[in-house]
C-alpha positions as CSV (number, residue, x, y, z in Angstrom):
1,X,103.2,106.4,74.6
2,X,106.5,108.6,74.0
3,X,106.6,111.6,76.2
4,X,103.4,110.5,78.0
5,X,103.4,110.7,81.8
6,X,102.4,107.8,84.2
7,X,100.3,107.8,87.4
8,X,99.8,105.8,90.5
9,X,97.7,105.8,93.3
10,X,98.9,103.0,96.0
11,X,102.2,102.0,95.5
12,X,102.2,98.7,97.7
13,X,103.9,95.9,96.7
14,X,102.3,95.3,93.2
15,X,102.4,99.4,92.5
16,X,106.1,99.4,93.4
17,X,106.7,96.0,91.6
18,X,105.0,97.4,88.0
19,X,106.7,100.9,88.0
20,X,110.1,98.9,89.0
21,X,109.8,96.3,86.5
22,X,108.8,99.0,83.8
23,X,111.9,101.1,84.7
24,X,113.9,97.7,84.6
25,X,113.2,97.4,81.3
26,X,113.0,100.8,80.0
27,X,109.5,100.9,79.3
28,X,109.1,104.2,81.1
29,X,111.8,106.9,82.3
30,X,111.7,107.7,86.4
31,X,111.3,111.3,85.4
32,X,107.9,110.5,83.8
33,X,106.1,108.9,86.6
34,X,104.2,110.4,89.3
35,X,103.4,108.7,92.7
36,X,100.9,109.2,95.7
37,X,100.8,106.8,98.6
38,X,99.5,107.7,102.2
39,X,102.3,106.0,103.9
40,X,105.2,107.8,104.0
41,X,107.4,105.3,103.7
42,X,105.9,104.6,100.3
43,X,106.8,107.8,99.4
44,X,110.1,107.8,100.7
45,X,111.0,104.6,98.6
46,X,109.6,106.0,95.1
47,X,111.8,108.8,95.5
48,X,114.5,106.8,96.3
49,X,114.0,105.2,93.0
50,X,113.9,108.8,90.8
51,X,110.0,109.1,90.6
52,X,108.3,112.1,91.1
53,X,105.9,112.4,94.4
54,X,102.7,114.2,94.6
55,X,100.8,115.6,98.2
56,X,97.8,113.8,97.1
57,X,95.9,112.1,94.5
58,X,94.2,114.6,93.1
59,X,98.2,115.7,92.1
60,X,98.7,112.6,90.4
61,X,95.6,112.7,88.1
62,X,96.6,116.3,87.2
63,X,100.2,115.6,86.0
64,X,100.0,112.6,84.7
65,X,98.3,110.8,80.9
66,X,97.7,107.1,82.1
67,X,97.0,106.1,86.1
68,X,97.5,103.1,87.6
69,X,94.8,102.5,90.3
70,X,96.3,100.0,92.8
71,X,94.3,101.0,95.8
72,X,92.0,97.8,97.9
73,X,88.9,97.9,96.0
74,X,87.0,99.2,99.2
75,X,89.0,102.3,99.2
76,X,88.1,103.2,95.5
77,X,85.1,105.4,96.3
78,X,86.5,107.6,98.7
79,X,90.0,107.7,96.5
80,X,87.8,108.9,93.0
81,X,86.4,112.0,95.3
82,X,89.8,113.1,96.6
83,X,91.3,112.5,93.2
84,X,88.9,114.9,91.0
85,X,88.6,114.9,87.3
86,X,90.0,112.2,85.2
87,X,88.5,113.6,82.0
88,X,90.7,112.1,78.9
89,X,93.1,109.7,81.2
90,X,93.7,106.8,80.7
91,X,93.1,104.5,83.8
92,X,94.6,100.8,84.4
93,X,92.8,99.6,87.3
94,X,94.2,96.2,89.3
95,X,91.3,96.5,91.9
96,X,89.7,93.3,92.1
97,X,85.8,93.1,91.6
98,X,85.5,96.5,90.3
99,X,83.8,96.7,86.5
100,X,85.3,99.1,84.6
101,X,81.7,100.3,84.5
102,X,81.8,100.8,87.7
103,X,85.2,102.8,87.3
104,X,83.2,104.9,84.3
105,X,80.8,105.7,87.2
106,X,82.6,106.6,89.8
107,X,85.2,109.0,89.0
108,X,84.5,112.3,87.7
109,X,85.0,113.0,83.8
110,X,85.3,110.6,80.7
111,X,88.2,108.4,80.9
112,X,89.5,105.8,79.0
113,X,89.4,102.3,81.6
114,X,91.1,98.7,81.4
115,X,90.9,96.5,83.9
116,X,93.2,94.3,84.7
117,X,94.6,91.1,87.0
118,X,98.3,91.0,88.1
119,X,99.8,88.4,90.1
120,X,102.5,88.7,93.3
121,X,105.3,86.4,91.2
122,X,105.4,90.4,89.5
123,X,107.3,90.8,92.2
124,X,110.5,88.5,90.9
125,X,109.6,89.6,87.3
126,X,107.8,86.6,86.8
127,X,104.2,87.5,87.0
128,X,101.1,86.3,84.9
129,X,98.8,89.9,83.5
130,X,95.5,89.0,82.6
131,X,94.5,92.5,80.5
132,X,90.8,93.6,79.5
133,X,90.2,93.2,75.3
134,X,87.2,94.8,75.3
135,X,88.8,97.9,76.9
136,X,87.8,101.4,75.6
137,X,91.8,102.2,75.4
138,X,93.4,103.3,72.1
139,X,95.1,101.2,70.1
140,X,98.5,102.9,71.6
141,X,97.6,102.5,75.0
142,X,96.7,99.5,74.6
143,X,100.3,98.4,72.8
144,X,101.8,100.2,76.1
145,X,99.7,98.5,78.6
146,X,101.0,95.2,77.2
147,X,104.8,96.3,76.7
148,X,104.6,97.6,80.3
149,X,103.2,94.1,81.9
150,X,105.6,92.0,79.6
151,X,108.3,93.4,81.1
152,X,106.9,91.8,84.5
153,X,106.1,88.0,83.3
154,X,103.6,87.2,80.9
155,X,100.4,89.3,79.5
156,X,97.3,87.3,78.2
157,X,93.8,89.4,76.9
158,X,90.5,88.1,77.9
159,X,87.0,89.9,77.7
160,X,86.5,91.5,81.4
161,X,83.7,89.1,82.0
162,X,86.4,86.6,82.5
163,X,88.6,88.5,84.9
164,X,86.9,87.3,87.7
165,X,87.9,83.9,87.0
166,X,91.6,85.1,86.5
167,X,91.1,86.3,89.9
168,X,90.5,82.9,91.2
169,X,92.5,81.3,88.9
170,X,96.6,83.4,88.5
171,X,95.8,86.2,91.3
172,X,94.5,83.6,93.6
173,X,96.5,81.0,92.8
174,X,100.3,82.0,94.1
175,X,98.6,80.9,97.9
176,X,97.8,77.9,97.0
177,X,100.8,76.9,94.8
178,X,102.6,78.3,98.6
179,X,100.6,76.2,100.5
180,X,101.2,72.8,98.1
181,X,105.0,74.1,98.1
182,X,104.7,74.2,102.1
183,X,102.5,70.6,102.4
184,X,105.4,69.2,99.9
185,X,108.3,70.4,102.1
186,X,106.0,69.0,105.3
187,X,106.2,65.7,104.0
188,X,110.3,65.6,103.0
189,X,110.3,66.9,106.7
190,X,109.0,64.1,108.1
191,X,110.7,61.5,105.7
192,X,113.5,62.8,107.7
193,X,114.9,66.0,105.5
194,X,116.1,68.9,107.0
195,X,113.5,71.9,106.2
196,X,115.7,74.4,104.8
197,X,116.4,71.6,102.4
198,X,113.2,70.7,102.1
199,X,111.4,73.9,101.1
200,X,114.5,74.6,98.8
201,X,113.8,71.3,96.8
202,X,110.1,71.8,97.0
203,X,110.4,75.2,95.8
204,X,112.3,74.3,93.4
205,X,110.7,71.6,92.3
206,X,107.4,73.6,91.4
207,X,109.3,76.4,89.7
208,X,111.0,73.6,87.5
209,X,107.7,71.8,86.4
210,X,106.0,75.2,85.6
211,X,109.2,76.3,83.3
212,X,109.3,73.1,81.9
213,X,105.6,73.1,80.9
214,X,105.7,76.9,79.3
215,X,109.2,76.3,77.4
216,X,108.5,73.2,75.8
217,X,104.8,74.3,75.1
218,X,103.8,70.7,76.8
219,X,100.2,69.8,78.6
220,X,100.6,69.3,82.2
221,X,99.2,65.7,81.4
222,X,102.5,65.0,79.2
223,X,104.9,66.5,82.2
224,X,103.1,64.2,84.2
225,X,103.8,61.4,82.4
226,X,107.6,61.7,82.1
227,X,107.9,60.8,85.5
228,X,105.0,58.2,86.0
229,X,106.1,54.8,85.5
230,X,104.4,51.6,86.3
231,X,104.0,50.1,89.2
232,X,106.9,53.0,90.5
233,X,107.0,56.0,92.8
234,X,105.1,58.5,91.6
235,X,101.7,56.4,90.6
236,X,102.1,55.5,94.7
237,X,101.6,59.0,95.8
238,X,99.3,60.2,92.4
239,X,97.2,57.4,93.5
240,X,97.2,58.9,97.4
241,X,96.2,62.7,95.8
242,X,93.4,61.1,93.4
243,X,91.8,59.3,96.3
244,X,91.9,62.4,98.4
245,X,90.3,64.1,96.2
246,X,93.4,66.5,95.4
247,X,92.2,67.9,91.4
248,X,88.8,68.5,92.4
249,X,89.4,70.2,95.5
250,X,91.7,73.0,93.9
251,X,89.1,72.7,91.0
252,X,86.4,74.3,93.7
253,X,89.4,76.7,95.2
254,X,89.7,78.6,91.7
255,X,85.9,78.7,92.0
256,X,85.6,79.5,95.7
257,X,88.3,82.7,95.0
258,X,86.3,83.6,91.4
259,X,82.6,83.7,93.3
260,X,84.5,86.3,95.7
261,X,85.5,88.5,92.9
262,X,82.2,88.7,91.8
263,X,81.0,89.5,95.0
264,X,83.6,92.6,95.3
């Protein structure tokens, strides 16, 4: 993708977070991206950062090779009419729900589509991609699509069947890891900790496990074990999550948040 230009339409937090990561890591140049965003302050920030700025979407499409569609699904329609022809883009789309058939559909001209799901740990350059393999993009674009996610956590293909689940599963998933970090630090709180301390170890605590289990290449059954001894602590309150039905409940979360996807 040497020399190619970059779109994006919605630079929000996860627009903002790929372009910055990308730059980070000198996947792409500032000079060779192109932003739209209606809020102003949007704009204000990607030209703070070196990128080029365009009055509309429609200017984005037009200067640039590739686009990044990170608009709310619900806004896509209306977006594809102001935007005109994407005839020969290429077109990375992190809108939840939305087929790349549907993308094919919807906006004017033949382009190129691969859908994909991010996660908000982008944000701290440790983010989990989930990229369409049975996308219609060259074999260059697709080597660029996966150098510019690496550079923003970890990229994994999947047919696009399966993206909803992702959905459920890594884009879902950072609220309820919050909420369990939150429940954790609730119940140092009232074992008498202070909460700063609290949601420091908890926090912690989770980003630990999950770095232990992807460095060592271990199961999460096997982390578990290295602190589950008999008759000790942790059995005491494994014991209290098992009764309470604790696996099988965030089983039917991932589910719950995948069935929504498909209903985008």
């Amino acid at each position: 993708m040497a020399g190619k230009h970059i779109g994006v339409i919605g630079f929000g937090n996860m627009g903002g977070a790929i372009i910055g990561g990308a730059i980070e890591h000198g996947v792409v140049e500032p000079g060779d991206v192109t932003v739209y965003d209606p809020n102003d302050g949007k704009i204000a920030y990607a030209k703070d950062m070196g990128l080029n700025t365009a009055a509309d979407e429609r200017g984005v499409v037009a200067a640039s090779d590739m686009v990044l569609l990170a608009v709310k699904p619900q806004m896509f329609a209306d977006m594809a009419v102001r935007a005109g022809s994407f005839d020969g883009k290429a077109i990375l789309s992190i809108m939840a729900g939305v087929t790349a058939e549907r993308v094919h559909d919807t906006v004017e001209g033949e382009a190129r589509v691969m859908r994909l799901m991010p996660n908000t740990p982008a944000l701290v350059g440790a983010g989990a991609f989930a990229l369409s393999a049975d996308s219609d993009f060259t074999e260059e674009e697709k080597t660029f699509a996966k150098e510019l996610f690496e550079s923003l956590g970890i990229v994994e293909f999947v047919p696009e069947h399966l993206l909803d689940a992702v959905t459920g599963l890594s884009g879902s998933a950072p609220a309820f890891v919050a909420m369990f970090i939150e429940a954790l630090a609730d119940g140092g709180l009232k074992e008498g900790l202070p909460r700063a301390t609290a949601y420091r170890l908890a926090a912690q605590t989770c980003l630990g496990e999950a770095k232990l289990i992807l460095d060592k290449g271990m199961t999460p059954a096997a982390a578990k074990d290295m602190v589950t001894s008999p008759a000790g602590t942790t059995i005491a309150g494994y014991a209290v999550l098992e009764e309470a039905g604790f696996r099988g409940t965030v089983m039917k979360a991932v589910s719950a948040a995948a069935q929504r996807s498909r209903e985008l």
